[in-house]
N, C-alpha and C positions, 0 to 999 in steps of 0.2 A: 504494500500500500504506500504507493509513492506521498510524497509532497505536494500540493499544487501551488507554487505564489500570484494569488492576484494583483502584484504589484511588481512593477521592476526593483531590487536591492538595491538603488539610490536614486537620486535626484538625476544622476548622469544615464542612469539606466530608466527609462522609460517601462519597460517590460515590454513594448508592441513589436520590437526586433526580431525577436522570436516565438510570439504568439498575435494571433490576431483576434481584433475582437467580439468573431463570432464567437471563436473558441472560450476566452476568458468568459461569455457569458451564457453559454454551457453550461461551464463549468461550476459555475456558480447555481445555478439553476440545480445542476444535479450534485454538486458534491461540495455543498456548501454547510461548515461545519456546524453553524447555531440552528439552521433548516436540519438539519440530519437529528437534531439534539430535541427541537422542537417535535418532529415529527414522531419519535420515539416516544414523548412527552406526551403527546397526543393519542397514540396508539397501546402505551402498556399502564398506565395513570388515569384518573380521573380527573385530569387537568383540562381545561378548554380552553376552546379558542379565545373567548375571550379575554382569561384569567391572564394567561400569556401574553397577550395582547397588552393588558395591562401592567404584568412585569416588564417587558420590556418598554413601556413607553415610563414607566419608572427609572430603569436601570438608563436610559439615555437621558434624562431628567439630571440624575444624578452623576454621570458622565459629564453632562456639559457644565453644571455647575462646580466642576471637579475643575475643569479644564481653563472655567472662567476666573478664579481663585489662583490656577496657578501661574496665568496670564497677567494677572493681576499684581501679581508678585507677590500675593499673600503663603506668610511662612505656614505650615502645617501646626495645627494648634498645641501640639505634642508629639514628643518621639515615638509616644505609642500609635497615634495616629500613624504617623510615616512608617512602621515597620511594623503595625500589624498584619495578621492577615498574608505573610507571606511563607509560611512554613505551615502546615496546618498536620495534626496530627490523624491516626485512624478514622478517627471517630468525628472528625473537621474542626476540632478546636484548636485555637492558637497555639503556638508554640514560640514566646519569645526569644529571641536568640541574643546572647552578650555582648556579640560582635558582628558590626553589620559594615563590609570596606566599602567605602564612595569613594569614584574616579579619584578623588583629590583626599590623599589618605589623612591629611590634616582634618577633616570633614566628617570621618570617617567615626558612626554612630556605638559607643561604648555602652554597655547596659550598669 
């Protein structure tokens, strides 16, 4: 089960070099990983169209206002904020971790 990138790997790469985009939109169509997830969702859950619908008009909600804060250049209101949620144990609860390196090891988040 290959890879598929709908995007070119930079700014210099474009991705339509070597895909065109009937292809990328195929692709997407059929093997598109939150469609694949949804549809699953759909099919083995009690979960509806709606419900769904309305998680993800949530979760983009809260995406953008993630992204308008960090545009903004507003700091993260705590370290736990910044580094939860990215180790998550069995069972999905956090897992804080001690040491967390950022590019600029000066930076670089100590528990």
């Amino acid at each position: 089960n290959a890879a598929f990138k709908f995007h070119g790997h930079s700014m210099s790469d474009p991705g339509t070099t070597y895909r065109n985009r009937d292809e990328i939109a195929a692709m997407r169509q059929t093997r598109d990983p939150i469609e694949f997830v949804k549809n699953l969702l759909l099919e083995h859950t009690d979960a509806t169209e709606d419900e769904l619908k309305a998680i993800e008009k949530d979760v983009r909600a809260e995406v953008a206002a993630a992204c308008d804060r960090a545009k903004a250049g507003s700091p993260p209101s705590s370290i736990d904020e910044l580094v939860g949620n990215i180790y998550l144990d069995a069972e999905g609860k956090d897992v804080p971790q001690p040491y967390i390196r950022m590019p600029d090891y000066e930076k670089s988040i100590r528990a």
